[in-house]
Phi, psi and omega in degrees: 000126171286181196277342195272324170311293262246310221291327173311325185282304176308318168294314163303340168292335222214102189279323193256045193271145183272073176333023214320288169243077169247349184266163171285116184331350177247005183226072167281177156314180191248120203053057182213162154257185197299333206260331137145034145309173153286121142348111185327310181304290195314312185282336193288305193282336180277328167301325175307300182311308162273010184050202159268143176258111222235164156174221177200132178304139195234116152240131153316139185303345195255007204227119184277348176193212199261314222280263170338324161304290154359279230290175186255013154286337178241342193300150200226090168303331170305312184258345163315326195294311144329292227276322161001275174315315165003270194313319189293323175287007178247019174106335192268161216231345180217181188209159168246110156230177205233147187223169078052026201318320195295291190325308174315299202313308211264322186220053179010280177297308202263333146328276202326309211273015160266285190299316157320313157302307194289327184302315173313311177273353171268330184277298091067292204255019186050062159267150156233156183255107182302128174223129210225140192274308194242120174242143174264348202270132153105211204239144169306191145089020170300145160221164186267100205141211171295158212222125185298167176313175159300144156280172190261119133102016180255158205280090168072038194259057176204001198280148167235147189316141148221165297308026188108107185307309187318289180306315151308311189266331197243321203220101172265005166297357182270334210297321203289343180281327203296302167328282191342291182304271207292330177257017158262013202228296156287004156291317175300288174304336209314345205226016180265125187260019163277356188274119179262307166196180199276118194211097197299280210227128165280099139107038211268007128328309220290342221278335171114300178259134176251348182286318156282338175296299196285004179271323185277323159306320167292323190264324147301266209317336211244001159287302211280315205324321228251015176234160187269060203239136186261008190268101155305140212247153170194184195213156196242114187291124204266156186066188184240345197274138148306116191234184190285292195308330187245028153283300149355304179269347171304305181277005147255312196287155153284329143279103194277131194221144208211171171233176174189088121014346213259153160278209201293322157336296217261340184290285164348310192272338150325291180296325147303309165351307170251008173296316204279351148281004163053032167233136153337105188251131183206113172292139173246003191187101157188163181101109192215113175279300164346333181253004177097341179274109187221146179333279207299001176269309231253316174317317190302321214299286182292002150282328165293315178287329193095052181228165193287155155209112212241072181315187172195118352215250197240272185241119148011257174052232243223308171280025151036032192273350141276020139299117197276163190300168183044049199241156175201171175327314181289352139347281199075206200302094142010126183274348170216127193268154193295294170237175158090147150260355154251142171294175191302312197254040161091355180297130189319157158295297184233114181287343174284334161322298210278008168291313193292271216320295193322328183276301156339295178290354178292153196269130173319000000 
């Protein structure tokens, strides 16, 4: 049996699976709207249910990309398990992480049974997990195996693009693998409540053509859509400004989610901005201190609004992110570092940050 039989066989097993759209605009599901968003009410209540969600976009330190994390040559359950506990000791309750289509392609099973050890060790540490499919960020040319070095002193220099601006723009006969991948990989998860919600595609502003990112966006959303899942699904809208892509993900996800680099000025005006749909709102990406976005400005803010708040990221290690973009060697060492909160050898960067979270994050 190939993988696209086994995957049709895995969907045909799973009966009560939702078609949202194949059903009739007049007959949606109960707390779904026609086009198969969530309800306000439905997101409304789920927000409630989570309180707030604080947390950090998570790479394990040994790991230079999606590849590396994964794959089953490098996964390192020991030390996630360490940087874990991190987290769980600065208060926070969720982690973001990023996969793969290559990982799916080549080694299926030993993907799964990796994410299953990460979910494991997230329940472990009273973790819940953002788990985001597609990415624009970093470079093409993914491969499975040894994963080349960090370049010295660059910001994030080895993460690679899924699927790929190539493969979004120029060759969409690729996409149907691409369905394969995403509604076998939610069909599998759909019902793991280790899971915080769905998070499709990072930054699909980014692609360099947005008219194919939003033909293909539109063709994800009618994939995930087509699973029976209790997780709200969403993509992070950049900016305040109205653009197609991001009336599109306003008007599908359920949860609304935005990412924002700027400072307590910009973050504000961000936030309003998408407050006034009266849905769970969650920054999935800040804190660039150079730029102003710093715990102590930005943290009290969201915490005070309700809005999730999901740094980037934990510790430095192999994406080197605490470096600020367009930074190289003739720099050297930053007099501030950009992103992440601990050193290699778990000691706080600034201990009043991780003081702020521990406080902040403690339950009323």
């Amino acid at each position: 049996m190939n993988r696209r039989e086994a995957l049709k066989y895995t969907l045909a097993a799973t009966a009560s699976v939702g078609l949202f759209q194949s059903a009739r605009a007049d007959e949606p599901k109960p707390g779904v709207e026609a086009n198969g968003r969530w309800t306000v009410e439905r997101a409304q209540a789920w927000g409630k249910k989570q309180g707030w969600i604080v947390g950090c976009n998570y790479v394990p330190t040994y790991a230079v990309n999606q590849i590396e994390m994964w794959q089953k040559l490098t996964f390192d359950p020991q030390v996630i398990d360490s940087e874990l506990g991190l987290v769980e000791q600065t208060g926070m309750n969720t982690v973001r992480v990023f996969v793969h289509d290559l990982l799916w392609r080549d080694q299926r099973d030993a993907f799964f049974g990796n994410v299953r050890k990460f979910f494991d060790l997230c329940e472990k540490h009273g973790l819940k997990v953002i788990f985001n499919f597609f990415t624009n960020g970093g470079a093409e040319g993914a491969v499975i195996g040894p994963q080349p070095a960090p370049k010295p002193f660059v910001h994030n220099s080895q993460w690679r693009q899924t699927p790929g601006k190539e493969a979004v723009i120029n060759k969409p006969e690729k996409w149907s693998m691409m369905e394969d991948y995403v509604m076998d990989t939610m069909t599998t998860f759909r019902n793991d409540e280790r899971i915080l919600f769905w998070d499709l595609f990072n930054e699909p502003a980014n692609s360099g053509n947005r008219e194919m990112t939003l033909g293909f966006l539109k063709l994800l959303w009618s994939w995930a859509r087509k699973i029976d899942t209790p997780f709200p699904m969403t993509s992070a809208i950049q900016g305040y400004k109205p653009t197609p892509i991001a009336s599109f993900l306003v008007e599908n996800s359920d949860v609304l989610s935005f990412h924002c680099y700027a400072n307590l000025d910009g973050m504000k005006k961000v936030v309003e901005t998408y407050k006034k749909y009266n849905r769970p709102l969650i920054c999935k990406e800040w804190m660039a201190r150079q730029k102003k976005s710093t715990v102590m400005d930005i943290l009290p803010y969201l915490k005070e609004q309700n809005v999730g708040a999901i740094n980037w990221g934990l510790i430095p290690g192999k994406l080197q992110t605490n470096y600020p973009w367009g930074w190289g060697p003739e720099k050297g060492e930053p007099d501030v570092w950009f992103h992440d909160l601990y050193r290699e050898d778990h000691t706080p960067y600034d201990p009043k940050e991780i003081e702020l979270f521990q406080k902040l994050s403690k339950k009323s």
